[in-house]
PLY file of the C-alpha trace (Angstrom):
ply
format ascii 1.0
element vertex 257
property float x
property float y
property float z
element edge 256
property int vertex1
property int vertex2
end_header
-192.01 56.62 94.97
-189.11 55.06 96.99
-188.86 51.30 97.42
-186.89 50.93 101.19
-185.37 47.40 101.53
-182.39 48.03 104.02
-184.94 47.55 106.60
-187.91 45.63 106.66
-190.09 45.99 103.17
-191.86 48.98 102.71
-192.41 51.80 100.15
-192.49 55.69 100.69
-194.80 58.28 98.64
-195.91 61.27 99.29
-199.10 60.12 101.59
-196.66 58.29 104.09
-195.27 54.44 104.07
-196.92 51.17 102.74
-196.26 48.11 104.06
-197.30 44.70 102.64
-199.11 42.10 104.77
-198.39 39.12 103.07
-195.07 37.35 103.05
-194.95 35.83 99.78
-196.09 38.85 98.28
-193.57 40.34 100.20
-190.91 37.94 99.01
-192.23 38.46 95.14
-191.52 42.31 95.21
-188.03 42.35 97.12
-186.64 40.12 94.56
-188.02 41.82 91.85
-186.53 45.35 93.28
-183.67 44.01 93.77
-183.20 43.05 90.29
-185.08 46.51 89.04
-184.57 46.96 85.39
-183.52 42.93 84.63
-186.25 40.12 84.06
-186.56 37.80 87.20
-187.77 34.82 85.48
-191.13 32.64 87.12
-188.90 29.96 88.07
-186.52 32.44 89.83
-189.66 33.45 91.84
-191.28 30.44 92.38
-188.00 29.35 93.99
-187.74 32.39 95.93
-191.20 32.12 97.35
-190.85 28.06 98.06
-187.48 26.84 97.73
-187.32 23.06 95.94
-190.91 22.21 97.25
-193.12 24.23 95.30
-197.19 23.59 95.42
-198.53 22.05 92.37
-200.26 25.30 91.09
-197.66 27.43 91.99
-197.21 29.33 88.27
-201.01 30.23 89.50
-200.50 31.54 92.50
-197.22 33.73 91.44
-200.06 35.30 88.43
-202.47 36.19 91.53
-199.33 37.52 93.43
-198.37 39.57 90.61
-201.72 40.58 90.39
-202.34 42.01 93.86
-198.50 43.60 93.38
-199.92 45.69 90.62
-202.67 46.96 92.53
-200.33 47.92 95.46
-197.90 50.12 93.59
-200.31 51.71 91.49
-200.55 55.56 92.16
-202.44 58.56 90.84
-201.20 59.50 87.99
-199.38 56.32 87.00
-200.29 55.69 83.44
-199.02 52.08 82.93
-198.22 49.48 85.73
-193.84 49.39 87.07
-194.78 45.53 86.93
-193.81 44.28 83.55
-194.85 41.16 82.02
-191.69 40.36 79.90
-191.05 36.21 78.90
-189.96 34.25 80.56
-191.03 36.63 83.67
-191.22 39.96 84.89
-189.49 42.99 85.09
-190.13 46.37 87.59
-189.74 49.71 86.14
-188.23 51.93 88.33
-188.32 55.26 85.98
-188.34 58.21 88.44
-189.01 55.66 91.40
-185.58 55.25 93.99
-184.62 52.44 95.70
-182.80 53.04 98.81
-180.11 50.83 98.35
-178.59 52.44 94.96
-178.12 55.64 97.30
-176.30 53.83 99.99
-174.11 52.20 97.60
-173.28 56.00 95.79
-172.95 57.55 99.01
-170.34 54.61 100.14
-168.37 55.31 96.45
-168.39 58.99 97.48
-166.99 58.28 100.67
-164.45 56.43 99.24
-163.35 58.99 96.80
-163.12 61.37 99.58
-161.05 59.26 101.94
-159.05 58.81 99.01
-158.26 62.53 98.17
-157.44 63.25 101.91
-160.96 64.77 102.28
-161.71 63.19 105.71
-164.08 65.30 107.12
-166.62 65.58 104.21
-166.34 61.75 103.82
-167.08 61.72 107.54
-169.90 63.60 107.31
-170.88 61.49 103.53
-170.31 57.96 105.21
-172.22 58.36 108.72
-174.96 59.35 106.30
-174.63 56.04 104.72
-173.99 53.73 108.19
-176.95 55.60 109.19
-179.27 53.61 106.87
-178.32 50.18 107.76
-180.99 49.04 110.23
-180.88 45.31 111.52
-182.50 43.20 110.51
-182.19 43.60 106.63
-185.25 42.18 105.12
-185.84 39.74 108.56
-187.52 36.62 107.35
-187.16 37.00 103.74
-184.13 35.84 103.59
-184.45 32.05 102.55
-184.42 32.43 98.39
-180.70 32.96 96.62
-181.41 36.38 95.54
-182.85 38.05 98.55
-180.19 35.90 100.57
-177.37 36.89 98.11
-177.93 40.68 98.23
-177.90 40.45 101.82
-174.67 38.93 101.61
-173.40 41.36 98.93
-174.81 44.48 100.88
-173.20 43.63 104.05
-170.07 43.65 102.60
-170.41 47.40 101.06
-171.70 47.97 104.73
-168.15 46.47 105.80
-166.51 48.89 103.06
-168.61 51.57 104.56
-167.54 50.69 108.21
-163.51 50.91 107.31
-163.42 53.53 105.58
-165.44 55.48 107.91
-162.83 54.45 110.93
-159.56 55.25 108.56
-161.40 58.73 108.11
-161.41 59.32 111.69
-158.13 58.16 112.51
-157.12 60.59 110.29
-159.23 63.09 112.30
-157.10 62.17 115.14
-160.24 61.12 117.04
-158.87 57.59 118.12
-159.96 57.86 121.92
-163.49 58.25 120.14
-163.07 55.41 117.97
-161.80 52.74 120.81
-165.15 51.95 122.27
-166.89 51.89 117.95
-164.37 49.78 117.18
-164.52 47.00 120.02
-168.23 46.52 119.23
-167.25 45.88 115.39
-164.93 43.80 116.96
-167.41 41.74 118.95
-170.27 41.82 115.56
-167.11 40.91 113.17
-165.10 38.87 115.41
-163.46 37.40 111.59
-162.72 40.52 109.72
-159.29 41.08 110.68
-159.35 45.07 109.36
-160.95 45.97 112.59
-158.48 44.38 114.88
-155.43 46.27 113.14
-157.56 49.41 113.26
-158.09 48.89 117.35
-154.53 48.06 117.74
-153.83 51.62 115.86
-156.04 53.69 117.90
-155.30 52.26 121.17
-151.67 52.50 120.29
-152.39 56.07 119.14
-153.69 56.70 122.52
-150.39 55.37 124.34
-152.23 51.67 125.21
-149.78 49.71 123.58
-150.40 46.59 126.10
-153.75 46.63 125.60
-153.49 47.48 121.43
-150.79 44.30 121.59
-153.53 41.96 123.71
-156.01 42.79 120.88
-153.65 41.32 118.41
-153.20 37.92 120.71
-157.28 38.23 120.63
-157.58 37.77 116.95
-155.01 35.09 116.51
-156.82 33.06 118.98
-160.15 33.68 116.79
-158.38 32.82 113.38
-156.58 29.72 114.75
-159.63 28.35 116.24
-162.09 29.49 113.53
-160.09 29.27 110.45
-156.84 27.26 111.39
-154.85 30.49 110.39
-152.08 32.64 111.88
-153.86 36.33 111.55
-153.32 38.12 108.39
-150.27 40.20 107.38
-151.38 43.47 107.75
-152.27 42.16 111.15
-148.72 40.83 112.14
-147.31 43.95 110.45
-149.43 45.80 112.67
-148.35 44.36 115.36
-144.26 43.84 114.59
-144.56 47.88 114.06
-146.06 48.65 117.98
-143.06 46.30 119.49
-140.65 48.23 117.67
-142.88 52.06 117.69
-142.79 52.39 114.84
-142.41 56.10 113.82
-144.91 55.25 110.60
-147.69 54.58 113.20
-148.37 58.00 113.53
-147.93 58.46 109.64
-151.56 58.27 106.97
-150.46 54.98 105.69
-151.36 53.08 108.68
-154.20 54.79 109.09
-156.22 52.79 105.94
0 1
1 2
2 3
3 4
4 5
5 6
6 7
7 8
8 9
9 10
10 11
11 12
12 13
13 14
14 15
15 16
16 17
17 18
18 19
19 20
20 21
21 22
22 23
23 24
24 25
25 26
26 27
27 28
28 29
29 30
30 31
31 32
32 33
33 34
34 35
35 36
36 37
37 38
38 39
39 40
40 41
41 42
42 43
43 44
44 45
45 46
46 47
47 48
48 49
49 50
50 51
51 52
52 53
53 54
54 55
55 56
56 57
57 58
58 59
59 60
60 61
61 62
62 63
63 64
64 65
65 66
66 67
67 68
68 69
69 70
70 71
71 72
72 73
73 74
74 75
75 76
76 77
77 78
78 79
79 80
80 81
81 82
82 83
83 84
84 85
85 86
86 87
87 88
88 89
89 90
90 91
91 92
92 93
93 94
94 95
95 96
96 97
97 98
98 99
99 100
100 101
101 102
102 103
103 104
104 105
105 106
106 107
107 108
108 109
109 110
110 111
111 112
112 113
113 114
114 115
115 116
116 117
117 118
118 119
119 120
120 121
121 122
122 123
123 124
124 125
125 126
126 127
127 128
128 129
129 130
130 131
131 132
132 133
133 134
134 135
135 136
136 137
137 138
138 139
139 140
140 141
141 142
142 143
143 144
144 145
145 146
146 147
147 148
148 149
149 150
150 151
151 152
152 153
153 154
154 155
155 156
156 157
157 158
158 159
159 160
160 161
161 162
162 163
163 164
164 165
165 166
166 167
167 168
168 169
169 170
170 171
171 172
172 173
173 174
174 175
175 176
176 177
177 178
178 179
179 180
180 181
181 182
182 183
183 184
184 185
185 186
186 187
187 188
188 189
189 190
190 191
191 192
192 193
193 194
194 195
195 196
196 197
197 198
198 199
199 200
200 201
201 202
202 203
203 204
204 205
205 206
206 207
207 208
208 209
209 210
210 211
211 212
212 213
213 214
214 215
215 216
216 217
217 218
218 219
219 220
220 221
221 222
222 223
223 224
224 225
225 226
226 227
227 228
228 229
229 230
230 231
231 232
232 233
233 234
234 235
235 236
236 237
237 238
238 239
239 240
240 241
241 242
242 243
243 244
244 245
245 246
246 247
247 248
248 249
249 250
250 251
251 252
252 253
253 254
254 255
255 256
């Protein structure tokens, strides 16, 4: 069985999806597969579910939630229940069960490996794999609780990992003309993470656009200052002291990541 929760809830077995109606229910099984193998206490549920205004027989209701959970994941074959009962909570089992997420993250480290050992084109190949799960909205509206809320946060950034090291792979390719229009959109969806700007600036300049690779660096000052009160970044100005002067290392690996 495979628990998917890079999209919207569901889980996979061999007869096909299955999809929970319910949001609450919903709610009570994301946060417990995301914390697979640790006890999520009642409390950490109940707040999950209902924030700092819980019903008065919410403990109840989380048993009858539980309850129905149980019945959903059980399969043919399944001697005991993955649902735990373990004070002062519960716990999921995962055993032979996946979780979509732990193979994003490996496939992200393996990309990373490969970028770093000049491998570009496997870790190509490895890290659209991995972009390829991400599917927007992550877990829609289950987002209000701190842990389903704080793994989105957390798993965007490995998506951000993902995303750079999957452009400094290319650029290695020498495929910047194909990475000009890719890169703009991250631009536009990331307008504050500065790595994409310097890795524009690189592949435009790469593609003899310098004025247009310099007017992306005035573009992301103007964001910082009026965002964040800050002059852009030093690998930014760097960036952009090194196109003025071109640089001979601009064609060199180093700039590439």
């Amino acid at each position: 069985m495979r628990y998917e929760i890079m999209t919207s809830l569901r889980v996979n077995d061999p007869d096909g999806y299955s999809y929970i109606g319910a949001r609450k229910i919903e709610v009570v099984l994301v946060a417990l597969v995301i914390r697979a193998g640790r006890i999520t206490t009642a409390e950490q549920l109940i707040t999950e579910i209902w924030g700092d205004a819980p019903p008065q027989r919410a403990t109840a209701a989380l048993h009858v939630y539980i309850s129905q959970l149980r019945k959903f994941l059980n399969r043919p074959g399944k001697a005991t229940s993955t649902i735990v009962t373990r004070s002062p909570g519960y716990l999921l089992e995962l055993g032979d069960d996946e979780v979509d997420v732990h193979e994003f993250q490996r496939l992200v480290d393996r990309g990373q490996e490969l970028v770093g050992t000049g491998r570009h084109a496997e870790a190509v190949a490895v890290l659209d794999r991995a972009n390829g799960m991400w599917e927007d909205p992550v877990l829609g509206d289950l987002r209000d609780g701190p842990i389903v809320s704080g793994f989105v946060g957390w798993l965007d950034e490995v998506r951000l990992r993902c995303l750079g090291l999957l452009v400094s792979a290319n650029l290695e390719l020498g495929r910047h003309a194909q990475l000009i229009g890719f890169l703009r959109g991250l631009v536009a969806e990331h307008p504050l993470h500065e790595e994409f700007y310097r890795q524009l600036m690189l592949a435009l300049h790469r593609c003899g656009r310098r004025a247009e690779a310099l007017n992306v660096y005035f573009a992301a000052r103007e964001v910082t200052l009026r965002e964040l009160g800050l002059e852009p970044c030093r690998a930014l100005r760097e960036m952009q002291q090194a196109i003025l002067s071109s640089a001979d290392e601009l064609d060199a690996e180093s700039f590439a990541s």
